[in-house]
Every structure is written in C-alpha cells, then in structure tokens.
C-alpha positions as CSV (number, residue, x, y, z in Angstrom):
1,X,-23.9,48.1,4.7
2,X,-20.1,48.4,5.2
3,X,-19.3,50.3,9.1
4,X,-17.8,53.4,6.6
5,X,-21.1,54.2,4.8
6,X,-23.3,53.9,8.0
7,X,-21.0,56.6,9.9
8,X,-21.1,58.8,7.0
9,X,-25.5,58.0,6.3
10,X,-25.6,59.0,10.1
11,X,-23.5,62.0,9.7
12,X,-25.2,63.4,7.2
13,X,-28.7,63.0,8.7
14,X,-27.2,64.5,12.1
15,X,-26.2,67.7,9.7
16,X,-29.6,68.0,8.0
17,X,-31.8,67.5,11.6
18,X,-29.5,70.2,12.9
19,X,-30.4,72.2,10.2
20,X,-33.9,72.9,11.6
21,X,-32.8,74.2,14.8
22,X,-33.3,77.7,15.8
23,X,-29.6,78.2,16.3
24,X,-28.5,76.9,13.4
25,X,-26.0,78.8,10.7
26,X,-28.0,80.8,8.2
27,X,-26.0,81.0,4.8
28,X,-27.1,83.1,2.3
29,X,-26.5,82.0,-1.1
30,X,-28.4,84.1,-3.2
31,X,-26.6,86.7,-5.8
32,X,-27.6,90.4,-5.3
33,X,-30.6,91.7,-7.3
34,X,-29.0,93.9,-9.8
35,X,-30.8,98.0,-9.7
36,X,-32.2,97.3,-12.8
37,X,-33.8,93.7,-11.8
38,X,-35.1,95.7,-8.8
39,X,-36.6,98.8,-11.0
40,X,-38.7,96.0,-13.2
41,X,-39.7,94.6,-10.4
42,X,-41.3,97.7,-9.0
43,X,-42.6,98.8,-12.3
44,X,-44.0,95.7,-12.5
45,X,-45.6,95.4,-9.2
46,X,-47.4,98.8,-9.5
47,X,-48.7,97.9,-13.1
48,X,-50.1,95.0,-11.8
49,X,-51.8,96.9,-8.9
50,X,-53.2,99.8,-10.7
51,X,-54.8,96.7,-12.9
52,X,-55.8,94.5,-10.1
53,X,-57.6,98.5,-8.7
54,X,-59.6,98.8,-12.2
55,X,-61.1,95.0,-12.2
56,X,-62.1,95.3,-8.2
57,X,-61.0,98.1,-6.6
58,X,-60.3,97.5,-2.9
59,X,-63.2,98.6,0.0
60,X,-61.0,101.5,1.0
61,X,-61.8,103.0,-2.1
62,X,-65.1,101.9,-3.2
63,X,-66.4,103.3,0.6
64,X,-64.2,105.8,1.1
C-alpha cells in the first residue's frame, strides 16, 4: 500500500469512528415533507387504526 493511500484509509476511518460520538455534528439531509405528503400520511394512519380497532379492538375499549 503506497504511504498516500494508508494516510487517506486512516483518515477516513478516524471520520467515520468519530461519527459515533455523542458530540458529534448532526446533519440533516432529508427534504421537507410537503403539507400534502403530511395530510396522506395522517389520513392514512387513522384509516389504518380505525381498521386495526374493528379486527381487535384494544383492552381500553373492550373493558371499558
């Protein structure tokens, strides 16, 4: 291995152990949820929950 590509290998696995440390730099590279992404979603999740109530509703409201 040529003295170039070690210092760069080591470099690079410096970066990525640092990575996992509490302190490290938190990027956030995720685009914005659109409204309308955000509206489906919640339609979504309470159709699927008034579905998952009718095949086994939950204790609360079996006992209640």
């Amino acid at each position: 291995m040529t003295p170039i590509a070690m210092i760069v290998s080591l470099e690079a696995v410096r970066l990525e152990a640092h990575s996992a440390l509490p302190n490290a730099p938190v990027v956030d590279d995720r685009r914005p949820e659109s409204a309308t992404l955000k509206k489906v979603r919640g339609f979504a999740a309470r159709r699927l929950r008034a579905a998952a109530d009718r095949v086994e509703p939950t204790p609360a409201l079996t006992y209640g």
